[in-house]
C-alpha positions in Angstrom: 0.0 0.0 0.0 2.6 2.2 0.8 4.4 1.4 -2.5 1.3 2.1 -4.0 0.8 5.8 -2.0 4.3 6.5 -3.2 3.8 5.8 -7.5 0.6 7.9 -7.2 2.6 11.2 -5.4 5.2 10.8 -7.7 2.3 10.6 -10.8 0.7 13.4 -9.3 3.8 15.7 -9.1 4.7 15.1 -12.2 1.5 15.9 -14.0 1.0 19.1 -11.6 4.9 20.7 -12.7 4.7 19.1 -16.2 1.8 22.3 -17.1 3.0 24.9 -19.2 2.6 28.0 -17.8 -0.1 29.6 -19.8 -2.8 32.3 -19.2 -6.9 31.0 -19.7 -7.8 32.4 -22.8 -11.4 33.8 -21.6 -11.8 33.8 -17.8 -13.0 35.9 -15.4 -13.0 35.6 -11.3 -15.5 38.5 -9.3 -15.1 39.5 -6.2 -16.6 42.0 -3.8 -15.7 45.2 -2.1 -16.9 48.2 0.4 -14.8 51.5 0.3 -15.2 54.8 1.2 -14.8 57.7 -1.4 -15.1 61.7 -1.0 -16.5 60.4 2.6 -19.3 58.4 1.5 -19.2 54.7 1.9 -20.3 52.5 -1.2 -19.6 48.9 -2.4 -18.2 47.8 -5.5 -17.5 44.5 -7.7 -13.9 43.9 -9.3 -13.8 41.6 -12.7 -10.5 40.5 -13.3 -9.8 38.0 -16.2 -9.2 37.6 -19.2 -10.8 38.0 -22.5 -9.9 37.1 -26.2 -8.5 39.4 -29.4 -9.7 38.0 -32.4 -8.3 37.3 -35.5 -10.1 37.5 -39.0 -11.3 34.1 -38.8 -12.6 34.8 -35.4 -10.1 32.1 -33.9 -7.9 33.9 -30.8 -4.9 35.4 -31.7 -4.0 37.0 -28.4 -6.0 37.1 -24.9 -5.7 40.3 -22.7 -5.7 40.9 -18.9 -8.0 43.6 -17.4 -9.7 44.8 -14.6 -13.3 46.1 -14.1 -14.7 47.9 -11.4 -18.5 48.6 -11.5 -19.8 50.6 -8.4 -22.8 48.2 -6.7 -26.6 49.1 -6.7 -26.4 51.7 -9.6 -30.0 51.8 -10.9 -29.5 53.8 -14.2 -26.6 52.2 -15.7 -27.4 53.3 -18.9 -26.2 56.9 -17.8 -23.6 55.4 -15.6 -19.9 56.5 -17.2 -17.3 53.8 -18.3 -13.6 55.0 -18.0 -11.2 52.6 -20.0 -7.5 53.2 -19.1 -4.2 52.5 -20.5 -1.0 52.9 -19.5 2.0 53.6 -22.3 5.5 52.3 -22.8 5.2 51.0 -25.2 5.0 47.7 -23.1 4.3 49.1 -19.9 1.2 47.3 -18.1 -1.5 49.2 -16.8 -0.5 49.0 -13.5 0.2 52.6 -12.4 -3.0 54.0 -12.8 -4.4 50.9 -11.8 -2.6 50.9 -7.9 -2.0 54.4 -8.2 -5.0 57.2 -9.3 -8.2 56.7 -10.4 -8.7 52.9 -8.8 -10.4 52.1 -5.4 -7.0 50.5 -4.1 -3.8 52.2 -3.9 -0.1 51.9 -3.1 1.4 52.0 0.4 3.8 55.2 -0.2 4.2 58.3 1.5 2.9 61.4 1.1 5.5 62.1 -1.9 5.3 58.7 -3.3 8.4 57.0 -2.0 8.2 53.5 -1.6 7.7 52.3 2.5 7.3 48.5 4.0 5.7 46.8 4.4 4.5 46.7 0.8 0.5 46.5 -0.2 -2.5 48.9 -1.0 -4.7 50.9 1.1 -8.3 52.8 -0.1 -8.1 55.1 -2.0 -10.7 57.8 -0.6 -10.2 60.1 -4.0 -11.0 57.4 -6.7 -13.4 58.4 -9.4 -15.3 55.3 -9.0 -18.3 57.2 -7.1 -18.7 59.1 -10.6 -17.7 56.2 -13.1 -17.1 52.4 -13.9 -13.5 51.5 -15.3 -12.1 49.0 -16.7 -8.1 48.8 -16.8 -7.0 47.0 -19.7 -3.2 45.6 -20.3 -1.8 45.1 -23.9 -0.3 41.8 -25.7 2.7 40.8 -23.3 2.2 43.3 -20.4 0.7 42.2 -17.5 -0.7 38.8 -17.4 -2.0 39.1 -21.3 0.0 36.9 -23.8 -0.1 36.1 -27.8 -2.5 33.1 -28.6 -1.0 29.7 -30.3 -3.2 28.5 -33.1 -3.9 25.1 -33.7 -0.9 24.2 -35.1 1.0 25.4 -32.3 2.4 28.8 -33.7 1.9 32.5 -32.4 0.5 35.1 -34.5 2.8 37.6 -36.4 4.1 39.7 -33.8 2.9 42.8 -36.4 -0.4 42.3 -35.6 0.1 44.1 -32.2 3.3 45.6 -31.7 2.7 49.2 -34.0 1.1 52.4 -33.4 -1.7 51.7 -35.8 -1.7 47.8 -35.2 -1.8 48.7 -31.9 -4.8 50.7 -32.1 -6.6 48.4 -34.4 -6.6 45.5 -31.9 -7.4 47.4 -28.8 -10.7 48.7 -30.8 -11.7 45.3 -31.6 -11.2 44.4 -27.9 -13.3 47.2 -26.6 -15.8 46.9 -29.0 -16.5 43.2 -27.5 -16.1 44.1 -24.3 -18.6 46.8 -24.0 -20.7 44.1 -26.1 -20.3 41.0 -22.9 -20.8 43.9 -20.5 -23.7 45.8 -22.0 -22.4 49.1 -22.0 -23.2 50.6 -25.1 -25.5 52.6 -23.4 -22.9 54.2 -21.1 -21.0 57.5 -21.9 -17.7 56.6 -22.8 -14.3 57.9 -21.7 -10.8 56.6 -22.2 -7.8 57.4 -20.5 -3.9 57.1 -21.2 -1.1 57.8 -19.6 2.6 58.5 -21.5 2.6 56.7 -25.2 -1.4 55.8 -23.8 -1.7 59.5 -25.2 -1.4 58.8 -28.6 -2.7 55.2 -27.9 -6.3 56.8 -27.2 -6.2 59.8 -29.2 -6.0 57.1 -32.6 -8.4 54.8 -30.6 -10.9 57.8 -30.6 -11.6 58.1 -34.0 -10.5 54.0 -34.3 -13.4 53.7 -32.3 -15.7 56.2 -33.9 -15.4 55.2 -37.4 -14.8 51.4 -37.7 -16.5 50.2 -34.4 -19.6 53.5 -34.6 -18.5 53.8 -30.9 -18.6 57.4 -30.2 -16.6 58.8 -27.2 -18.0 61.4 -24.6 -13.9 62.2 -23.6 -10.6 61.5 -24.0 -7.9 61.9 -21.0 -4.3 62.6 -21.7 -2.1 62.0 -18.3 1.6 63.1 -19.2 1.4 62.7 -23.6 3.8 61.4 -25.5 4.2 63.3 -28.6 6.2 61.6 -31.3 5.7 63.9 -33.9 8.0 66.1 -31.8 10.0 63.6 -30.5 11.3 62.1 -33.6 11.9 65.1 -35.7 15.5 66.0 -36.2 14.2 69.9 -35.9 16.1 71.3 -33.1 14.0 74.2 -32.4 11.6 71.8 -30.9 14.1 71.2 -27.6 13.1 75.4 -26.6 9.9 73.3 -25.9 11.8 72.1 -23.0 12.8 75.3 -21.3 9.6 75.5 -19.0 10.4 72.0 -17.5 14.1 73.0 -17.1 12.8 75.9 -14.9 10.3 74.5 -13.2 13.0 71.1 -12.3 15.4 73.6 -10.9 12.7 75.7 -9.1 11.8 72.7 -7.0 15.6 72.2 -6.6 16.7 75.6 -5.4 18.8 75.2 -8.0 17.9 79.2 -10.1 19.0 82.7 -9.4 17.5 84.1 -5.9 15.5 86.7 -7.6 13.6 83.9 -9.5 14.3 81.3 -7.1 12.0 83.6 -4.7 9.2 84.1 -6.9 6.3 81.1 -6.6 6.1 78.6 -9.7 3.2 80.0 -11.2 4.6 83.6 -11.4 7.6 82.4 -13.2 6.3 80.0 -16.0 4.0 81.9 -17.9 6.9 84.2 -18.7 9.3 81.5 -19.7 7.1 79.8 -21.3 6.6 83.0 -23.8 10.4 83.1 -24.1 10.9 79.8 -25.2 8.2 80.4 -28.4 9.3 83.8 -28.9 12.4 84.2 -28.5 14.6 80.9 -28.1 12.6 78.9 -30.7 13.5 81.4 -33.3 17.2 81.4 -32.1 18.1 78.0 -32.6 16.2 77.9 -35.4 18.9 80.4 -36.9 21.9 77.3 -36.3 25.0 78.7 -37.4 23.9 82.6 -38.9 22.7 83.9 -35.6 24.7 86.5 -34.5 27.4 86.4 -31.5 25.4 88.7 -30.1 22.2 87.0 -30.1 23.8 83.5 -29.1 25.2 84.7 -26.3 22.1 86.8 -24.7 20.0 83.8 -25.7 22.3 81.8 -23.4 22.5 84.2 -20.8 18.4 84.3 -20.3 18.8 80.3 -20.6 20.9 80.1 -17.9 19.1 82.7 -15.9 15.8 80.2 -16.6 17.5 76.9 -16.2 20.1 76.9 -13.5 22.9 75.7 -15.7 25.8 77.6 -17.0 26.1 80.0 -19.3 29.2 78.0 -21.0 27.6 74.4 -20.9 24.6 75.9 -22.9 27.4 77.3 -25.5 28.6 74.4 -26.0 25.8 72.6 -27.0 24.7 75.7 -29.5 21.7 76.5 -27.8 20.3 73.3 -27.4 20.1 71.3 -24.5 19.8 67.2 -24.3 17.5 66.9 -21.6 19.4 63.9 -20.2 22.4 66.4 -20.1 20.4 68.7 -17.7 19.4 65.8 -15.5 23.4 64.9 -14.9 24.7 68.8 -14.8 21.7 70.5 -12.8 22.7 69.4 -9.1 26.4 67.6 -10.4 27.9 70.2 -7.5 25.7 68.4 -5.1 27.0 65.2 -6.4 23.3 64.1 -7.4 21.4 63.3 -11.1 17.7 64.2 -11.2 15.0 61.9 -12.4 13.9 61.6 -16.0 9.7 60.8 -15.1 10.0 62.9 -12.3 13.0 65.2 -11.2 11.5 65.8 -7.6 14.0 62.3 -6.8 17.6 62.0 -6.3 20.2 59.6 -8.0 23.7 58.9 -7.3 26.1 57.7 -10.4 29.5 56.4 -10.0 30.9 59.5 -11.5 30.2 62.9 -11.6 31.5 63.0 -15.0 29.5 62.1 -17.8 26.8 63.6 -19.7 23.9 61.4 -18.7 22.5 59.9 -15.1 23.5 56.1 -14.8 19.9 55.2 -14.7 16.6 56.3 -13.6 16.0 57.3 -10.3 12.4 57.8 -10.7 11.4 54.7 -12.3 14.0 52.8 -9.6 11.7 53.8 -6.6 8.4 53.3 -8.4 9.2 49.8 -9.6 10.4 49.3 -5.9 7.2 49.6 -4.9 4.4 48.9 -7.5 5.4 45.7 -8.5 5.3 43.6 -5.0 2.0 45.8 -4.4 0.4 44.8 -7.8 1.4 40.9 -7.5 0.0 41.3 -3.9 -3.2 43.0 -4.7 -4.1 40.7 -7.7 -3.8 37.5 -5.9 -5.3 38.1 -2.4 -7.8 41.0 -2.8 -8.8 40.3 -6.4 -8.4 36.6 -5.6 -6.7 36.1 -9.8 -4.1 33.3 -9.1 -1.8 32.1 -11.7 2.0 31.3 -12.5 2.5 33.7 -15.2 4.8 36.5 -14.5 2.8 39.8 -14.2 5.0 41.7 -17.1 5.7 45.8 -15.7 7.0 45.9 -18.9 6.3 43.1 -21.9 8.6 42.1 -24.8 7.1 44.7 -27.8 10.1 45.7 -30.0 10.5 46.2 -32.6 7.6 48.6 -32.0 6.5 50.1 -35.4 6.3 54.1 -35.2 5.7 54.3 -39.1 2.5 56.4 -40.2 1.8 58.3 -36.7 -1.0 60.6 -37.6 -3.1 59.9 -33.7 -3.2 63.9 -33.9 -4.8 64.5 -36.7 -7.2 61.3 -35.4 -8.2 62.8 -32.1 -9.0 66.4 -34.1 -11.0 64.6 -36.8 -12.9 62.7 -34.2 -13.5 65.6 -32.2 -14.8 67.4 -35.7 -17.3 64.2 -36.6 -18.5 64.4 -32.9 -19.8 67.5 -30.7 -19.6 65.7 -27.4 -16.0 64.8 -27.5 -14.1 67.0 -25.2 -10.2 66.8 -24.1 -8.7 66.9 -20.8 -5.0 67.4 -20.6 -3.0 66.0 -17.2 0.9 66.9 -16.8 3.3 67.5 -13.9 5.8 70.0 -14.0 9.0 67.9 -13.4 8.4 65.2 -15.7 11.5 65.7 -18.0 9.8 63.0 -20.5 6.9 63.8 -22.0 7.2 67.8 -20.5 4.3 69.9 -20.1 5.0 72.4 -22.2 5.0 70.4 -24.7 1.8 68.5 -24.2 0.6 72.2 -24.3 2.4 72.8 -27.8 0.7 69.2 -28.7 -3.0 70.6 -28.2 -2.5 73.7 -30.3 -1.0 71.7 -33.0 -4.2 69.2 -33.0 -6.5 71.8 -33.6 -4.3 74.6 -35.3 -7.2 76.6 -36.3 -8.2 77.3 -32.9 -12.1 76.2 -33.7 -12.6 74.1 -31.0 -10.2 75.1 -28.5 -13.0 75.5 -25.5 -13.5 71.7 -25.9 -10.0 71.2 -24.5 -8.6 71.8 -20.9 -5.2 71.7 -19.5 -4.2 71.0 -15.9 -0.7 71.0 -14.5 0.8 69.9 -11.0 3.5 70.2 -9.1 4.8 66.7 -9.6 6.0 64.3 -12.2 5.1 62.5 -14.8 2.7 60.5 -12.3 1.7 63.2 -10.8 -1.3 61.3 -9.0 1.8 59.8 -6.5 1.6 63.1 -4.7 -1.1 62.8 -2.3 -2.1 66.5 -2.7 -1.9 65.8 -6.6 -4.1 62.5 -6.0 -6.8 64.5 -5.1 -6.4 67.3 -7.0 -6.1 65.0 -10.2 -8.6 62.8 -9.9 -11.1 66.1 -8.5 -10.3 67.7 -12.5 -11.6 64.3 -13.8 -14.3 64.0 -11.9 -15.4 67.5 -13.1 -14.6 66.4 -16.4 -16.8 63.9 -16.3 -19.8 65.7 -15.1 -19.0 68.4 -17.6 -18.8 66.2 -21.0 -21.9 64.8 -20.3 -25.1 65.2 -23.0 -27.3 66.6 -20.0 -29.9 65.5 -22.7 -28.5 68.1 -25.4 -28.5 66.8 -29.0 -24.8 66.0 -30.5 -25.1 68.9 -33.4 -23.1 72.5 -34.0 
């Protein structure tokens, strides 16, 4: 009998650890919550599973991970907004959000967002789940969601996902049959992305308007990337960068005392003015602008920045941002952070022309990614031996044919409703403010429908929500956003 006892353990191990370690295709698991939001108290369900992407012969080609959070007892759902959130990377999951701003849940972190232990999630009392459902939604190979092998074993063409336009064809297809399964086509409609989830949703508005007739109430753009300024060769594009430069060394004590005195707010708008009229023009000169002119161009750039006078010589005007985040504070012997130069790095040498690596992203990955495997498994009760990607194999990533610009405006033109909301922190040296400012006016150049857009700005980074006095703040503008882009019962017409 013993013998017996023994084959059968052995039998049983071996099938158990002989699984591949794969994702369920289609599953869901729903679980149930109480928080408190704004001081009311209100119960909620959270979906979390998996559903499929479909290829042309409606077979699965991909399955992708998401969350859904629907506030409990809501009689008219049909009025009831649904938020759908991405996060950016490319490859990043859509876990910062997620843990961090608009969900009921949140990270452990301090007031300023630095990591502390013991890891794990408390309420958040500022979520905007007492205004709107939303549904967090992770891309082929981030997260838990993974290609699809077909019946011959074999993934699909990794083109079919990893693209700007591919990226956004997919994802539209998704939605469209999620908000089929969960009967929301009813709802107002709102996406949200963060980073490259900027132009992710701005080509998923009019994706969604015009080949799934899903029309949008909103579209929220935390921190934009803007790749139509990133990958030009045109340097007149870096005087975009001058605001952040000032604003980074503001918060560093790092300018002149008679700005360094002066609040923020007083010192921007004039910068910002500078940098368009004056320092765009300059380096757009190169070589034929005068001595004279180069060298009071770099004297009010140094008054703005904190950096030398010399160091901006010799780079003719124009600045590498990874540059300033080495020289700003190299007297201190500190780098600043990239996504948010509030933090503090320390390289090996203080020679160089770049940090070492991202401070930022160092302390955020320190904490969100113990606090999202946490939360997943024991609150949301979704169990599995995949590895929960931060960030998913997605290159080559095809940039060819970006036009999610000219998207957003033309779905904004085909659709009265749609209105913009514009999120961005002051020290994210990324995807800077300024130039998520010079992105908006670019969309719409005429100027026609420049009341349907708002921009807000905080005194953080590129996740600006980590700041608990931004977390509110933040999620406060959306809330208004929401209430303000709703019909109210007025017809969608000019």
């Amino acid at each position: 009998m013993k013998k017996l006892f023994f084959i059968f353990s052995v039998l049983s191990f071996i099938q158990i650890h002989s699984q591949n370690r794969k994702i369920p295709v289609d599953t869901m698991v729903v679980t149930n919550h109480s928080t408190t939001i704004n001081g009311i108290g209100m119960n909620y369900s959270a979906t979390t599973g998996t559903q499929p992407v479909w290829n042309s012969d409606g077979e699965p080609m991909a399955t992708l991970f998401y969350t859904y959070y629907q506030r409990s007892n809501v009689k008219d759902k049909a009025n009831r907004p649904l938020v759908i959130s991405f996060n950016g990377g490319p490859g990043s999951a859509s876990v910062w959000m997620h843990v961090a701003y608009t969900g009921p849940q949140i990270l452990k972190i301090d007031d300023e967002g630095y990591p502390v232990q013991p890891y794990g999630v408390k309420t958040n009392p500022y979520s905007i789940l007492d205004v709107a459902d939303i549904v967090f939604v992770n891309p082929v190979n981030t997260g838990y969601s993974r290609m699809v092998e077909d019946k011959d074993g074999k993934l699909p063409n990794r083109k079919n996902f990893f693209g700007i336009n591919a990226d956004i064809s997919y994802l539209a297809e998704w939605i469209n049959t999620f908000v089929t399964r969960h009967n929301r086509w009813e709802s107002p409609k709102y996406l949200i992305g963060e980073s490259y989830g900027g132009p992710r949703v701005m080509g998923l508005a009019e994706e969604l308007q015009n080949n799934q007739w899903m029309y949008l109430n909103g579209v929220i753009l935390v921190s934009p990337a803007d790749y139509k300024i990133y990958s030009t060769d045109q340097p007149i594009y870096s005087a975009l960068n001058l605001p952040y430069f000032t604003a980074a060394a503001w918060h560093q004590k790092a300018l002149a005392p008679a700005l360094q005195q002066k609040d923020l707010s007083e010192i921007l708008p004039e910068v910002e003015a500078y940098a368009i009229d004056k320092l765009m023009p300059a380096i757009a000169k190169g070589g034929f602008i005068s001595e004279a002119e180069r060298n009071a161009v770099a004297e009010k750039m140094s008054l703005y920045s904190g950096l030398s006078q010399s160091s901006i010589l010799d780079h003719n005007l124009n600045i590498p941002t990874s540059f300033f985040w080495k020289e700003l504070l190299r007297d201190r012997g500190y780098t600043i952070g990239r996504l948010d130069s509030r933090y503090l790095g320390i390289d090996k040498m203080a020679a160089g022309n770049s940090p070492d690596y991202n401070a930022e992203l160092s302390s955020w990955l320190h904490s969100f990614t113990p606090a999202i495997n946490y939360y997943l498994r024991e609150h949301l009760d979704f169990k599995t031996d995949v590895k929960y990607n931060m960030f998913g194999d997605v290159h080559p990533w095809d940039r060819q044919h970006d036009n999610t610009r000219d998207r957003l405006r033309q779905a904004m033109a085909q659709n009265p409703y749609l209105k913009v909301l514009v999120q961005s922190g002051y020290y994210d040296g990324a995807t800077t403010y300024f130039a998520a400012k010079y992105t908006v006016g670019q969309l719409d150049p005429s100027g026609t429908m420049k009341d349907r857009f708002i921009f807000k700005a905080y005194r953080s980074g590129h996740m600006m929500y980590l700041r608990k006095e931004d977390l509110k703040s933040s999620n406060d503008d959306i809330r208004d956003f929401i209430k303000n882009s709703l019909s109210n019962g007025k017809s969608a017409k000019y």
